[in-house]
mmCIF file as gemmi writes it, N, C-alpha and C atoms, coordinates in Angstrom:
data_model
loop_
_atom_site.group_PDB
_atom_site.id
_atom_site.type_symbol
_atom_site.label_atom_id
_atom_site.label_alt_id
_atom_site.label_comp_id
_atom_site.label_asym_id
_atom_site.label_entity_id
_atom_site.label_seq_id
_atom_site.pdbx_PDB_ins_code
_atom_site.Cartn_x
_atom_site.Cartn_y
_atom_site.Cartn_z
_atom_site.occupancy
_atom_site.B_iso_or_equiv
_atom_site.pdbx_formal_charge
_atom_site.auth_seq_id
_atom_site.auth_asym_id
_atom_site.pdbx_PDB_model_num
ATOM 1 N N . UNK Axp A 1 ? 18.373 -13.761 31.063 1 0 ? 1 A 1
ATOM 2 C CA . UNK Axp A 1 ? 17.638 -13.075 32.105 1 0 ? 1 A 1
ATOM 3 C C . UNK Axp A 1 ? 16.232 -13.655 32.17 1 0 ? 1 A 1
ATOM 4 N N . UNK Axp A 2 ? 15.602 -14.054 33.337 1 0 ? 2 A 1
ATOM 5 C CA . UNK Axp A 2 ? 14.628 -14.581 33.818 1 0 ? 2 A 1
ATOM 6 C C . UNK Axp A 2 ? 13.609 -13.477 33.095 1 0 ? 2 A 1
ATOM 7 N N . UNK Axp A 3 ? 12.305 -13.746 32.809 1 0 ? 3 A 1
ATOM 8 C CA . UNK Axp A 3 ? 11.119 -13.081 32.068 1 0 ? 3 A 1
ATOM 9 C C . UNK Axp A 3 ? 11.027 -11.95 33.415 1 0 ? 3 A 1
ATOM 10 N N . UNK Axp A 4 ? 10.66 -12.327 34.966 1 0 ? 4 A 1
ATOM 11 C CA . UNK Axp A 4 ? 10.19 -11.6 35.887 1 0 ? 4 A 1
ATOM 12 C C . UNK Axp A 4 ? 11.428 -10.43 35.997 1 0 ? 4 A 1
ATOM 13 N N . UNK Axp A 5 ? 12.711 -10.634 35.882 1 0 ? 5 A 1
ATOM 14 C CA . UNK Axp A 5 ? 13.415 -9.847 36.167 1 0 ? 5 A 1
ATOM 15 C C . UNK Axp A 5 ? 13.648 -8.751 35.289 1 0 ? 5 A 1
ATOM 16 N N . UNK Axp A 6 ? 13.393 -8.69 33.927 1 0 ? 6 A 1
ATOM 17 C CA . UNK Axp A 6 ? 13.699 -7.816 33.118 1 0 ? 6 A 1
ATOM 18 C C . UNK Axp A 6 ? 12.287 -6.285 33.001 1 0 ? 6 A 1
ATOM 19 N N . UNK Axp A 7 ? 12.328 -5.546 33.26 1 0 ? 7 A 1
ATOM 20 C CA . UNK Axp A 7 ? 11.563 -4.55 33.561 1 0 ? 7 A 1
ATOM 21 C C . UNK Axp A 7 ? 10.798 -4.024 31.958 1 0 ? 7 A 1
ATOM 22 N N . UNK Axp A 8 ? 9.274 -4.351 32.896 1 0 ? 8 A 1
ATOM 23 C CA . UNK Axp A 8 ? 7.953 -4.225 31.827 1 0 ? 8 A 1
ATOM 24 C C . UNK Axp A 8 ? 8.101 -2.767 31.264 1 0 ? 8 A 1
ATOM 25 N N . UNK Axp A 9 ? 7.595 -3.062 30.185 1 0 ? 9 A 1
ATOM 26 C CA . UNK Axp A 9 ? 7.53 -1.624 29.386 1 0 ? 9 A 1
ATOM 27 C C . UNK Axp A 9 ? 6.625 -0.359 30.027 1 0 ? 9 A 1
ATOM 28 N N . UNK Axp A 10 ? 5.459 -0.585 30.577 1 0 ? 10 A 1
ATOM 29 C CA . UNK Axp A 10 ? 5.035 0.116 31.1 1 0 ? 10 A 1
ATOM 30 C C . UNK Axp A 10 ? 5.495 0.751 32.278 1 0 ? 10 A 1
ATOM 31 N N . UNK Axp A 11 ? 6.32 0.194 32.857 1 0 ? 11 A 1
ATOM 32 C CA . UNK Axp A 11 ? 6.858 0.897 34.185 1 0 ? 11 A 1
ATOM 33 C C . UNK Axp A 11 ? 8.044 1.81 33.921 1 0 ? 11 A 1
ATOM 34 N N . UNK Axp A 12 ? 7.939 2.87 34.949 1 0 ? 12 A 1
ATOM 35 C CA . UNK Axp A 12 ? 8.78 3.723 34.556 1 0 ? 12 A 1
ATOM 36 C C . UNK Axp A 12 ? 9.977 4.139 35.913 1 0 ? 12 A 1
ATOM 37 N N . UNK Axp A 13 ? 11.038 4.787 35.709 1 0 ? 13 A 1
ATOM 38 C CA . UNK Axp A 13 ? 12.382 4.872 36.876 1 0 ? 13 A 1
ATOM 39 C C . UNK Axp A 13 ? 11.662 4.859 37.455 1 0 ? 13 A 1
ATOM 40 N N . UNK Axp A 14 ? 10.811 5.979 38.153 1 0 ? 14 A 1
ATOM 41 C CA . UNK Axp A 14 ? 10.34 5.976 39.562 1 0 ? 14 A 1
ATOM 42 C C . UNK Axp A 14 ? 9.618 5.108 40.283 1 0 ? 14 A 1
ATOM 43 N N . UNK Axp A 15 ? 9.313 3.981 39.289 1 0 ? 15 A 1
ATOM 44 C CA . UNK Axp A 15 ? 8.308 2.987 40.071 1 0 ? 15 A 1
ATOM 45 C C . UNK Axp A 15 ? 9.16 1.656 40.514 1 0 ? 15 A 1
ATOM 46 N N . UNK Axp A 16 ? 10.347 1.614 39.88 1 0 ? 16 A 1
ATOM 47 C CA . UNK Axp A 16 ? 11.275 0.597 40.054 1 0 ? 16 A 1
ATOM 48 C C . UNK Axp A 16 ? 11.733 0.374 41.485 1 0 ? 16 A 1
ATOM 49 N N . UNK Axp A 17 ? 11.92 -0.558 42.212 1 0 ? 17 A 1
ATOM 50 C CA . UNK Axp A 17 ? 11.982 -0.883 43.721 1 0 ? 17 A 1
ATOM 51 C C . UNK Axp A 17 ? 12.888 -2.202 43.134 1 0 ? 17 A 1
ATOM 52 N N . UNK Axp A 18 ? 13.74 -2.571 44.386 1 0 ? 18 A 1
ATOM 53 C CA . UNK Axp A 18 ? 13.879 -3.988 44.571 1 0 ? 18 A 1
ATOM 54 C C . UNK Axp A 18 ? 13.06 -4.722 45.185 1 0 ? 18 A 1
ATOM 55 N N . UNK Axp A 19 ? 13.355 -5.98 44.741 1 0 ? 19 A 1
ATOM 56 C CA . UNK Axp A 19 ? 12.625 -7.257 45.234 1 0 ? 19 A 1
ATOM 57 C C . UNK Axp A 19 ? 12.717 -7.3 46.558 1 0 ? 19 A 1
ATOM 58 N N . UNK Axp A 20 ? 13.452 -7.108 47.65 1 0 ? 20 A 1
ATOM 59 C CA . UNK Axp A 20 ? 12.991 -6.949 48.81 1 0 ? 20 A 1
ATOM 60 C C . UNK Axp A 20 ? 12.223 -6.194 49.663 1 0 ? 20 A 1
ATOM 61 N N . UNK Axp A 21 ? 12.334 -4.821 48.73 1 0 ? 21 A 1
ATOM 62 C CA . UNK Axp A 21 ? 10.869 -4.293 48.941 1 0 ? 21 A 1
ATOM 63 C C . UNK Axp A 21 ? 9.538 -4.783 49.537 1 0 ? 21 A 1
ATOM 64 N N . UNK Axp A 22 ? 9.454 -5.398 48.184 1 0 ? 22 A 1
ATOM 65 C CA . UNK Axp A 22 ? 8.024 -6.144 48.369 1 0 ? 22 A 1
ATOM 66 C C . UNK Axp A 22 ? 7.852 -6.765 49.528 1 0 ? 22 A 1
ATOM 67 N N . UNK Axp A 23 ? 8.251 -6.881 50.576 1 0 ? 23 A 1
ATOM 68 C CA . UNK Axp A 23 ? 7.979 -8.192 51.048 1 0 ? 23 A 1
ATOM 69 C C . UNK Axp A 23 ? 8.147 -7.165 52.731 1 0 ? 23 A 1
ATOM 70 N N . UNK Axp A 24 ? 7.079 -7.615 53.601 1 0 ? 24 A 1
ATOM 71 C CA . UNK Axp A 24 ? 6.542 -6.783 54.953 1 0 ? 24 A 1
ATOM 72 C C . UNK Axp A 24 ? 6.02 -7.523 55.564 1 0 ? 24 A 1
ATOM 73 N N . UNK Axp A 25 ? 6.514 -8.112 57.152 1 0 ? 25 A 1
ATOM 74 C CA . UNK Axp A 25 ? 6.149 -8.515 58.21 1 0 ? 25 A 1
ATOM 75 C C . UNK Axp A 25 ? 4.987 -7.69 59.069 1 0 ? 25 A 1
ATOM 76 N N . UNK Axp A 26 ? 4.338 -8.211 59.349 1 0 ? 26 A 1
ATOM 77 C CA . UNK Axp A 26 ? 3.032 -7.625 60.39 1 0 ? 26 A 1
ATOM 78 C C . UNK Axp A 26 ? 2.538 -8.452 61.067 1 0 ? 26 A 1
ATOM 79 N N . UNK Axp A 27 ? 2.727 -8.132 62.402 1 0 ? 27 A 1
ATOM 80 C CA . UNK Axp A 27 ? 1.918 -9.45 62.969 1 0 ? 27 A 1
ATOM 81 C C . UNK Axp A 27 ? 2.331 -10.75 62.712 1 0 ? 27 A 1
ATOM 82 N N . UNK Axp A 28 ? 3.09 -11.007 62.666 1 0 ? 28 A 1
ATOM 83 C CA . UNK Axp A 28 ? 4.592 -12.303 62.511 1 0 ? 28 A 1
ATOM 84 C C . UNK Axp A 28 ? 3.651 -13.068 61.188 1 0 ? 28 A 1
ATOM 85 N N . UNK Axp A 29 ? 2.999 -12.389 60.17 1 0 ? 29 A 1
ATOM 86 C CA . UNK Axp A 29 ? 3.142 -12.57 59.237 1 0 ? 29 A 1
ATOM 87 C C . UNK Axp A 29 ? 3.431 -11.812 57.715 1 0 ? 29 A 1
ATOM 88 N N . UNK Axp A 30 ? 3.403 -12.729 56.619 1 0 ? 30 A 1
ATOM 89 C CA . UNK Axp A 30 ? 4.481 -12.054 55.627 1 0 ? 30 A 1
ATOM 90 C C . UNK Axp A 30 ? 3.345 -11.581 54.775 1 0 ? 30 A 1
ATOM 91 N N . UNK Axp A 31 ? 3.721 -10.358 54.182 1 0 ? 31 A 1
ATOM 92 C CA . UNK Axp A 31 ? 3.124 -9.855 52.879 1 0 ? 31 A 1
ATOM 93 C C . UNK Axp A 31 ? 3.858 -9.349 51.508 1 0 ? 31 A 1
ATOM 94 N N . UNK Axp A 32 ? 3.502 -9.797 50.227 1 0 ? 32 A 1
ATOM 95 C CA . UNK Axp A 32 ? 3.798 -9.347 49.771 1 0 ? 32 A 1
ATOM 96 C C . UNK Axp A 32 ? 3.519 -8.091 48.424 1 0 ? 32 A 1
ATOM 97 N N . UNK Axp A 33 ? 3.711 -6.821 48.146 1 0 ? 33 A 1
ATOM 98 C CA . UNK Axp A 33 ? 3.004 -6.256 47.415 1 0 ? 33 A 1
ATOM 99 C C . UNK Axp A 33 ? 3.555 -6.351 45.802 1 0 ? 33 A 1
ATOM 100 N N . UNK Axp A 34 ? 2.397 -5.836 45.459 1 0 ? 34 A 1
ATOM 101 C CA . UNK Axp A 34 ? 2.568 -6.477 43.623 1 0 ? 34 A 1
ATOM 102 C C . UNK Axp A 34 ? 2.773 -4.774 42.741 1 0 ? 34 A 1
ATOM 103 N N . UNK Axp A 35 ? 3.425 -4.614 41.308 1 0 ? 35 A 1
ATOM 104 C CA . UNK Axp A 35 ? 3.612 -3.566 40.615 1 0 ? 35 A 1
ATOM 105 C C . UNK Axp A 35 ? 2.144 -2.875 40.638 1 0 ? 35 A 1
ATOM 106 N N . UNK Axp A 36 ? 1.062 -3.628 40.608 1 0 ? 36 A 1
ATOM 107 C CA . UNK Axp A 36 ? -0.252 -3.286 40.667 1 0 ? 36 A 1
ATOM 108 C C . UNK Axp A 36 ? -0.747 -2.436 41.903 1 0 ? 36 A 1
ATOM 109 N N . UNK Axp A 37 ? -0.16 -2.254 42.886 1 0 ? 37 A 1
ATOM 110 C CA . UNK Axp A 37 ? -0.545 -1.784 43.642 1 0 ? 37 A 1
ATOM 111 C C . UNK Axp A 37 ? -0.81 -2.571 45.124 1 0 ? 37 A 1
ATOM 112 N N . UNK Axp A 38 ? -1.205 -4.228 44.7 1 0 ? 38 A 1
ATOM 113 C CA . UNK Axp A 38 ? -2.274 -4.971 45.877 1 0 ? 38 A 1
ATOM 114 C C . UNK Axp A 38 ? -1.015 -5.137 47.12 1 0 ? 38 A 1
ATOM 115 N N . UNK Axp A 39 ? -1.725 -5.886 47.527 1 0 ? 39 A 1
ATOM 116 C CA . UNK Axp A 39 ? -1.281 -6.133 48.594 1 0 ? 39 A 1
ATOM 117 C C . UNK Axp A 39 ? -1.841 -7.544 49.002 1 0 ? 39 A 1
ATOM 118 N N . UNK Axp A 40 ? -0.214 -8.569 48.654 1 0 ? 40 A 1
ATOM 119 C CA . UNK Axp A 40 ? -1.328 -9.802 48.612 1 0 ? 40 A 1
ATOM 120 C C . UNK Axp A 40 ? -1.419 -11.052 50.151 1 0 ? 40 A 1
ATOM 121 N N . UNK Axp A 41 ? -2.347 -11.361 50.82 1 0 ? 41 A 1
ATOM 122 C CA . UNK Axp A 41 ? -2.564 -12.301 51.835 1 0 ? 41 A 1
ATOM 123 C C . UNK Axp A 41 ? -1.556 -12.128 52.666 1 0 ? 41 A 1
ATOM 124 N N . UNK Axp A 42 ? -1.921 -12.844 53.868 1 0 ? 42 A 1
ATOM 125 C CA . UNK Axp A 42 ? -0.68 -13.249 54.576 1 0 ? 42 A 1
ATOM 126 C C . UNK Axp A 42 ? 0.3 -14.655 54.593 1 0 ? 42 A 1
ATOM 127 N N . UNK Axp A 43 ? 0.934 -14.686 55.048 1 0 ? 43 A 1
ATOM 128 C CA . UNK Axp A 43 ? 1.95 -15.94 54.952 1 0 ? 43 A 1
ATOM 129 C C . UNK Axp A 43 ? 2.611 -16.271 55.927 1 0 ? 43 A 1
ATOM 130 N N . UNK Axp A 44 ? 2.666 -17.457 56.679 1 0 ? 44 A 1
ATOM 131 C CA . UNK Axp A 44 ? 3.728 -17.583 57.907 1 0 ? 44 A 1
ATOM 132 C C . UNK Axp A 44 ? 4.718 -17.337 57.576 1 0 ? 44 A 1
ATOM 133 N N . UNK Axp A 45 ? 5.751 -17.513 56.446 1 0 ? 45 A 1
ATOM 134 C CA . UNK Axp A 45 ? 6.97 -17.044 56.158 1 0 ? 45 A 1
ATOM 135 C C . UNK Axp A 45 ? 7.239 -16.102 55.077 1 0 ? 45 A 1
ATOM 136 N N . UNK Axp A 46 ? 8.363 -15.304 54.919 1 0 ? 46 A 1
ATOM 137 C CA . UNK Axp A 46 ? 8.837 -15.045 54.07 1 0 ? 46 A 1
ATOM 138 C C . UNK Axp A 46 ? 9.528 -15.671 53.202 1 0 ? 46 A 1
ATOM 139 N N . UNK Axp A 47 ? 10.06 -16.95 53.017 1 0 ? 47 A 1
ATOM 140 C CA . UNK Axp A 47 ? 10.204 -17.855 52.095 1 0 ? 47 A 1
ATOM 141 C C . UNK Axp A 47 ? 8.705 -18.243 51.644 1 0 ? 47 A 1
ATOM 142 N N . UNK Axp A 48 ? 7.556 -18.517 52.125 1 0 ? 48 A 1
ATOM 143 C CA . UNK Axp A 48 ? 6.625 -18.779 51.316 1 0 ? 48 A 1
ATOM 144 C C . UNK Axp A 48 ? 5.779 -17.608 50.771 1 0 ? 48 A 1
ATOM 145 N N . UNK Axp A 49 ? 6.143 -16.494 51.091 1 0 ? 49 A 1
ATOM 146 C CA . UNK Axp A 49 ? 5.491 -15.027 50.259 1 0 ? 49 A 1
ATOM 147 C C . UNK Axp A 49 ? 6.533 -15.166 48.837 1 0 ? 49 A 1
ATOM 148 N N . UNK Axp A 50 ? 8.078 -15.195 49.286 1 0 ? 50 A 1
ATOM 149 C CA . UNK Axp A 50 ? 8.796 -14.99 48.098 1 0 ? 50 A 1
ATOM 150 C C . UNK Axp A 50 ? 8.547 -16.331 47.088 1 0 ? 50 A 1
ATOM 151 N N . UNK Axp A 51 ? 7.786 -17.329 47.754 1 0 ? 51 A 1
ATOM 152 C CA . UNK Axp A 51 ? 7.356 -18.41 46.492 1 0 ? 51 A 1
ATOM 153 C C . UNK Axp A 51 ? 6.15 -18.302 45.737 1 0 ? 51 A 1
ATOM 154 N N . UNK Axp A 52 ? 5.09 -17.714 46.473 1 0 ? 52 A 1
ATOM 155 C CA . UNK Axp A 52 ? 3.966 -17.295 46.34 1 0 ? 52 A 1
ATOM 156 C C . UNK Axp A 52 ? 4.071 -15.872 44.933 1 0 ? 52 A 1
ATOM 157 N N . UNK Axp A 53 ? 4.96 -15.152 45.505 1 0 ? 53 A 1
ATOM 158 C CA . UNK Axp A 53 ? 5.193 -14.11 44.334 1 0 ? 53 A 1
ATOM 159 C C . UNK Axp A 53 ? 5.862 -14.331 42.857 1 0 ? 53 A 1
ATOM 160 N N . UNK Axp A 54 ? 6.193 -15.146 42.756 1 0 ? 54 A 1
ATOM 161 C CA . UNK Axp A 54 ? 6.705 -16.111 41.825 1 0 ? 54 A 1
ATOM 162 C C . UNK Axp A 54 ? 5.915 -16.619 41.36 1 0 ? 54 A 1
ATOM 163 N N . UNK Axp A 55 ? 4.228 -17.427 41.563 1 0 ? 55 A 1
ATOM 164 C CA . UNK Axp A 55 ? 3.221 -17.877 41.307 1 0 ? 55 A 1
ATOM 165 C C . UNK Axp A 55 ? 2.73 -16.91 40.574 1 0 ? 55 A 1
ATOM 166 N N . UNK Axp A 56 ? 2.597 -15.588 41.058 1 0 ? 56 A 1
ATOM 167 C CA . UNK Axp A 56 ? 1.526 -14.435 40.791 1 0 ? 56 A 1
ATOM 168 C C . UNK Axp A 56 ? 2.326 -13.861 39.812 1 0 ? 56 A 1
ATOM 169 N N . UNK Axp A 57 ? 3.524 -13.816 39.43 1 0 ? 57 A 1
ATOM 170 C CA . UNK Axp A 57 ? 4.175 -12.836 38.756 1 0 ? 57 A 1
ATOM 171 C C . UNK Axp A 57 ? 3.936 -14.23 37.444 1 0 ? 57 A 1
ATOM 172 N N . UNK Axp A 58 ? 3.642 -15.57 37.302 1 0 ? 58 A 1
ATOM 173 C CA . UNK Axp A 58 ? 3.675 -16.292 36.122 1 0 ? 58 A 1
ATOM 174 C C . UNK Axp A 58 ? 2.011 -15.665 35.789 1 0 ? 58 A 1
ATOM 175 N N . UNK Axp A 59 ? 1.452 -15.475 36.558 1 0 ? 59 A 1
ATOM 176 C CA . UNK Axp A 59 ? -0.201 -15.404 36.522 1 0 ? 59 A 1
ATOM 177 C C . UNK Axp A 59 ? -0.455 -13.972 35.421 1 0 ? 59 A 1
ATOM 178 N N . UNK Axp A 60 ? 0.194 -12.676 36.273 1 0 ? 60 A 1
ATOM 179 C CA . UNK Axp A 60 ? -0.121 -11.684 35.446 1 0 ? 60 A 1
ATOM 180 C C . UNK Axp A 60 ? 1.096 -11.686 34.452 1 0 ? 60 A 1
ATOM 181 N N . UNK Axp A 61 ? 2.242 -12.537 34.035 1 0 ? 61 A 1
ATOM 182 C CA . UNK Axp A 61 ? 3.014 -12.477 32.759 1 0 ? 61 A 1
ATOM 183 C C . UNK Axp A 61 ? 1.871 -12.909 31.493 1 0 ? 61 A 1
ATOM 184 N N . UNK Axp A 62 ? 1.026 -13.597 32.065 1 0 ? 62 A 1
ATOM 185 C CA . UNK Axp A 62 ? -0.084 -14.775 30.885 1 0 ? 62 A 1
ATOM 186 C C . UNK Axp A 62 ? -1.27 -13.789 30.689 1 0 ? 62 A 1
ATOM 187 N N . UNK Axp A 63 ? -1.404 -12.796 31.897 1 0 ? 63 A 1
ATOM 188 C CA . UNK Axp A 63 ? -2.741 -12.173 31.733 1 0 ? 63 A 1
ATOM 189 C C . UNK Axp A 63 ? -3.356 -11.808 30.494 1 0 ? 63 A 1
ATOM 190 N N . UNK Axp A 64 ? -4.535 -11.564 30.007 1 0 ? 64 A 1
ATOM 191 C CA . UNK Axp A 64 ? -4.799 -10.482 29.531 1 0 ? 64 A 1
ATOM 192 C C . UNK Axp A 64 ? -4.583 -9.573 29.849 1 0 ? 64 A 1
ATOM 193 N N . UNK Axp A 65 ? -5.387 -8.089 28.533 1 0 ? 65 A 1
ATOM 194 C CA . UNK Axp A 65 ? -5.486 -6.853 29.076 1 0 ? 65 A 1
ATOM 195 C C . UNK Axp A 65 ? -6.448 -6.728 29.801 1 0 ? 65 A 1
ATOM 196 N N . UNK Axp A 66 ? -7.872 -7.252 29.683 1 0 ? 66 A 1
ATOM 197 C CA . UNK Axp A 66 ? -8.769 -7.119 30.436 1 0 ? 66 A 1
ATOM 198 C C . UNK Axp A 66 ? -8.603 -7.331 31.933 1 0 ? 66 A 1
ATOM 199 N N . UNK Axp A 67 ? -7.643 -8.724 32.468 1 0 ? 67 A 1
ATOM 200 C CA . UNK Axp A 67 ? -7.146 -8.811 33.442 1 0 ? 67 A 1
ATOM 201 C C . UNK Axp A 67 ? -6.334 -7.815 34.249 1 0 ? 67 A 1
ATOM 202 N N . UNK Axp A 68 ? -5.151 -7.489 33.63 1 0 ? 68 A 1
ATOM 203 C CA . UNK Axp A 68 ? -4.283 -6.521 34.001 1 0 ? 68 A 1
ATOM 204 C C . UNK Axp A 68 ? -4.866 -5.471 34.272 1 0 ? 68 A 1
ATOM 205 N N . UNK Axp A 69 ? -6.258 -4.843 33.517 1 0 ? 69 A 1
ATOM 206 C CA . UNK Axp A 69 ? -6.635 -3.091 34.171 1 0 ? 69 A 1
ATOM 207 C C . UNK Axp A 69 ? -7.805 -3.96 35.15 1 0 ? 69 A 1
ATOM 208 N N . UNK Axp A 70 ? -8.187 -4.82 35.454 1 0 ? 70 A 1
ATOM 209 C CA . UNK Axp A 70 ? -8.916 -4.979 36.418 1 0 ? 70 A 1
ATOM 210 C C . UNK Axp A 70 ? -8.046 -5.242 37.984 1 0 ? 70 A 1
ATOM 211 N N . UNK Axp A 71 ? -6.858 -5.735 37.798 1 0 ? 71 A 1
ATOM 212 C CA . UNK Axp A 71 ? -5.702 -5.535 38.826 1 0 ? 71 A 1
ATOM 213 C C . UNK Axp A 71 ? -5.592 -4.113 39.082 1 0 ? 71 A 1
ATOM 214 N N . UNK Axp A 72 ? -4.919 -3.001 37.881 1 0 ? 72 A 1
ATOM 215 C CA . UNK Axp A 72 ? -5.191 -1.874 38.583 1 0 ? 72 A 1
ATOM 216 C C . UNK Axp A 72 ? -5.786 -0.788 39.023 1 0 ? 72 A 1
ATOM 217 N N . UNK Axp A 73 ? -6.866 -1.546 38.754 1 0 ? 73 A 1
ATOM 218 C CA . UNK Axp A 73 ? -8.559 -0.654 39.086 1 0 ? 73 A 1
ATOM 219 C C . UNK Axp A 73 ? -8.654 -0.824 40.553 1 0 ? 73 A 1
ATOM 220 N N . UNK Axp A 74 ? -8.13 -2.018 40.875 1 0 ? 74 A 1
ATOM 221 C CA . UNK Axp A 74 ? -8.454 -2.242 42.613 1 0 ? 74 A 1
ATOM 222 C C . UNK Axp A 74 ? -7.238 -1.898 43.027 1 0 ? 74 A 1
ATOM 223 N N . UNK Axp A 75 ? -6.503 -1.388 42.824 1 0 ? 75 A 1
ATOM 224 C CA . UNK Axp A 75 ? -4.983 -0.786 43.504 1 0 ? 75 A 1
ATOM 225 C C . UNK Axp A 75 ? -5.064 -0.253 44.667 1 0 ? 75 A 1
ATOM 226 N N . UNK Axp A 76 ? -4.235 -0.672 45.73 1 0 ? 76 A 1
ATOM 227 C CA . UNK Axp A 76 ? -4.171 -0.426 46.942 1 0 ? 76 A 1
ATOM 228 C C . UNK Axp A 76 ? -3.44 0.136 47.6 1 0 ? 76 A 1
ATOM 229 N N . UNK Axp A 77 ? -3.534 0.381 48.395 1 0 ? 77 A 1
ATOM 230 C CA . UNK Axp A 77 ? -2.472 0.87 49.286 1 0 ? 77 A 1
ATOM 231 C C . UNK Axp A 77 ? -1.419 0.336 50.085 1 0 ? 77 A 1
ATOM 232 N N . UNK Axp A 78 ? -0.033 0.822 50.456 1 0 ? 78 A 1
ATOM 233 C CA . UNK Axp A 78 ? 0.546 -0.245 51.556 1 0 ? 78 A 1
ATOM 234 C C . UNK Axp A 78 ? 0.026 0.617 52.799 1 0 ? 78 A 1
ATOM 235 N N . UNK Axp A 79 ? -0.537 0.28 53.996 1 0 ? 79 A 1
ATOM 236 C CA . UNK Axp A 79 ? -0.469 0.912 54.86 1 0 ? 79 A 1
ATOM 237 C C . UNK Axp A 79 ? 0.579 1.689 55.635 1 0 ? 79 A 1
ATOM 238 N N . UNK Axp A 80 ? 0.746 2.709 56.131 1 0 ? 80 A 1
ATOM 239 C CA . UNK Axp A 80 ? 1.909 3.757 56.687 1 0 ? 80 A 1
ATOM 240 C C . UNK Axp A 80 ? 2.257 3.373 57.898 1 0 ? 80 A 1
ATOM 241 N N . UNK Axp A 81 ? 2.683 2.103 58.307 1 0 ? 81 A 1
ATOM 242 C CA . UNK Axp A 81 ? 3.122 1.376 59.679 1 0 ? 81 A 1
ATOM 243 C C . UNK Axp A 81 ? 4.525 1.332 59.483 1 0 ? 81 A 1
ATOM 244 N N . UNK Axp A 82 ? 4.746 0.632 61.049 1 0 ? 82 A 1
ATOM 245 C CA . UNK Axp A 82 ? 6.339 0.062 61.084 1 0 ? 82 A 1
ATOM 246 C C . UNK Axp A 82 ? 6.319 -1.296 60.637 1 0 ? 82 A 1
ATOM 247 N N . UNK Axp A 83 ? 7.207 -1.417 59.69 1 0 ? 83 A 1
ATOM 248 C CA . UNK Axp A 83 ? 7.087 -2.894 59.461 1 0 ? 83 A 1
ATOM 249 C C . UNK Axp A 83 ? 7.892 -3.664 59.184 1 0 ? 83 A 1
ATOM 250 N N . UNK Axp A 84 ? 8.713 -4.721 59.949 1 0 ? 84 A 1
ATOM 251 C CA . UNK Axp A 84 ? 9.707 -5.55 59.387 1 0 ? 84 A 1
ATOM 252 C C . UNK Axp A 84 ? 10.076 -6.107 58.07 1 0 ? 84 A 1
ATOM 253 N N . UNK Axp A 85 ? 10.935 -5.641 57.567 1 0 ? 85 A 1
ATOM 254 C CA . UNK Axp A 85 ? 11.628 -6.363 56.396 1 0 ? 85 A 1
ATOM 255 C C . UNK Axp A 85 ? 12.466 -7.48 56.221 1 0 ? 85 A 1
């Protein structure tokens, strides 16, 4: 099993989503959101959000702790729109 796929200790049932989740069209571009809360850039595609999240998920596997609570200190919101999946 891939490192990203196997579910972090800190997270718990209710926070668990699938991977397609993450991932929201707006404005014919792609977003994707992180366990942290963010909500990251836009992207012309959804093949390049789902590569992009793959980048970010090696980034906070390496983090520190100092890193990691500064991710969820800025925790965000998804906005309450309609939004293509």
């Amino acid at each position: 099993m891939k490192a990203w796929a196997s579910r972090r200790i800190a997270d718990t049932d209710h926070f668990q989503r699938s991977q397609s989740d993450r991932y929201f069209c707006l404005d014919s571009h792609w977003y994707f959101t992180t366990r942290e809360g963010l909500i990251m850039d836009p992207y012309e595609s959804r093949e390049l959000a789902a590569h992009e999240i793959q980048v970010y998920i090696k980034f906070v596997s390496a983090a520190n702790k100092t890193v990691l609570s500064l991710l969820k200190r800025e925790k965000l919101t998804v906005p309450q729109i309609t939004v293509r999946r």
